[in-house]
N, C-alpha and C positions, 0 to 999 in steps of 0.2 A: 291582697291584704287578708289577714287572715280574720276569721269573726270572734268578737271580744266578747267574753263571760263577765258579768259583773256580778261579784262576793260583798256582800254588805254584813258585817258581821260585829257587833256591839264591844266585843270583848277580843280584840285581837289575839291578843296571848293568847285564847285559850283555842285557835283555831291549829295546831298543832300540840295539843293538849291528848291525853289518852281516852278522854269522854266523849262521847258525840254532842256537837253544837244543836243551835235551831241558825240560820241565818235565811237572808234573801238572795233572792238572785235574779239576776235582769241578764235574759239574753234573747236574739231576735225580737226585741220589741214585746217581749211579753214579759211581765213579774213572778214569780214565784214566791210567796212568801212562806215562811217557816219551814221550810226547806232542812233534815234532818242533815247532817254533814258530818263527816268521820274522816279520820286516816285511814287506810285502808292499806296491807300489805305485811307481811311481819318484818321481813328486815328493813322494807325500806323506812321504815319507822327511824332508824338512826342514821337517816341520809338526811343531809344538808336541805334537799328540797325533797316536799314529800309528795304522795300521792295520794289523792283523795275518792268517796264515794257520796256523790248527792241523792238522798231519797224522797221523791217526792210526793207529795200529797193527794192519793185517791181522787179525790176532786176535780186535783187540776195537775196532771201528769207533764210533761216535760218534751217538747218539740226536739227531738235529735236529730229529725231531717224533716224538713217541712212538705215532703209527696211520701211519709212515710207516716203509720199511726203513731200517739204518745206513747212512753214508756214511763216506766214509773220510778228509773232507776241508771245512774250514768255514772260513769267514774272518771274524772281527770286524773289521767297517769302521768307522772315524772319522764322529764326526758334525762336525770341525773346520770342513769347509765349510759343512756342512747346520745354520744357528742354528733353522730352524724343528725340528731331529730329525726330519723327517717325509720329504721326498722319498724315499728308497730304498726305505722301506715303501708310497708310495703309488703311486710307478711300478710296484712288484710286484703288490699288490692289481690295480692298473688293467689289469692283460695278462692277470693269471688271471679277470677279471673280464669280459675280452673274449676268452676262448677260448684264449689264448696260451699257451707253456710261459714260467715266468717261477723263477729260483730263490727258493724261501721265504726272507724276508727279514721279521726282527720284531726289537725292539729287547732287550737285555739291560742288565744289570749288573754289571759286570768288578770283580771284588775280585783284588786281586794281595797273596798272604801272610797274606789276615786282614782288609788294608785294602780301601776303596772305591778303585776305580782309576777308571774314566771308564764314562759309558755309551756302547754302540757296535752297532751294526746286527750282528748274525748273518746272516750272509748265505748261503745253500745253494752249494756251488764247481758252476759249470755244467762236467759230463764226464762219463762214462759213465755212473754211476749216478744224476745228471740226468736222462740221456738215458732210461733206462730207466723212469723212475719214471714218465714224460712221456706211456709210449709209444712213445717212438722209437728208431730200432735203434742199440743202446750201439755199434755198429761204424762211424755213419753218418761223414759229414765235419762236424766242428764246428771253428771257429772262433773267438779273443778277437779283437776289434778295440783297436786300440791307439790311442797318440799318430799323427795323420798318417793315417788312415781313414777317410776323404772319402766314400767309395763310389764313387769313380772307377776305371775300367778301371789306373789310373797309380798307388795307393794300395796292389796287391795284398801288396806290401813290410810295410804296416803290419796284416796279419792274423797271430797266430799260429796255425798250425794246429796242433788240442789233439790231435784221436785222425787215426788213418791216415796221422800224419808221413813215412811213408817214400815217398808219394805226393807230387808235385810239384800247385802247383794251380790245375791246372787250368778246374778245377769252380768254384775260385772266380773266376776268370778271367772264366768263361762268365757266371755270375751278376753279378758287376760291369758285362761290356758290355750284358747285357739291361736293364738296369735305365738305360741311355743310351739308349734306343730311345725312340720316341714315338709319340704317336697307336694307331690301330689295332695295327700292329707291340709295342707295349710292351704295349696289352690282351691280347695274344695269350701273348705273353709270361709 
């Protein structure tokens, strides 16, 4: 069976609304209150079911595996595309499974007010305390690749850079053109 999320949220309508909410949330046995809530995704904003981002409160951070530390930051994603439910969980499996850092990704059950709302992938937010958990230095350069992410030297436009924003990027720059090199040159690489 899988483990149910509980959405307590005053103003229904306005939980697929363009603004971010405040709601609660009850999962594993512990409360979250005022819990920031959004849509999260651009297109899938005009999909039937949507997919969301929970932020939580400094204070009192958010249990996403319980032998793992809080995080302050999870997204329920839409299985709207995915009819089998399985891809997001098994490209995450697949990279932890080949060494990779990969965000924990397992599937729940969203009840919003009492009712069954949708099932949806919980997904771990990749950023500092990612990073940390990983291993790697929460200060490093991390990046989201977005719509337009080619991995062309020409695509740098479409990375958001998550931590060290006030740095231009370079770094990724350098990694886009290495990655056009060939042969011996790109082995080295």
């Amino acid at each position: 069976s899988l483990p149910v999320i509980h959405r307590f949220v005053e103003e229904p309508r306005r939980v697929d609304g363009s603004r971010s909410i405040r709601t609660s949330i009850f999962y594993l046995g512990e409360l979250y209150d005022n819990v920031l809530h959004r849509i999260r995704g651009g297109t899938a904003r005009s999909w039937p079911k949507k997919s969301y981002k929970l932020e939580f409160n400094d204070d009192h951070q958010f249990v996403l595996n319980p032998a793992a530390p809080r995080v302050d930051e999870v997204d329920l994603n839409t299985t709207y595309t995915d009819k089998s439910y399985l891809r997001a969980r098994l490209t995450s499996d697949f990279l932890l499974d080949a060494g990779l850092p990969s965000p924990e990704t397992y599937h729940v059950r969203t009840h919003q007010n009492g009712e069954f709302f949708s099932i949806a992938f919980m997904v771990e937010q990749p950023d500092r305390d990612f990073l940390r958990r990983h291993g790697m230095d929460p200060e490093g350069s991390l990046y989201k690749a977005g719509s337009g992410s080619t991995y062309t030297p020409r695509s740098d436009f479409a990375f958001e850079k998550k931590t060290r924003d006030d740095e231009d990027k370079s770094d990724l720059k350098s990694l886009l053109d290495g990655l056009q090199l060939s042969g011996v040159e790109l082995e080295h690489f």
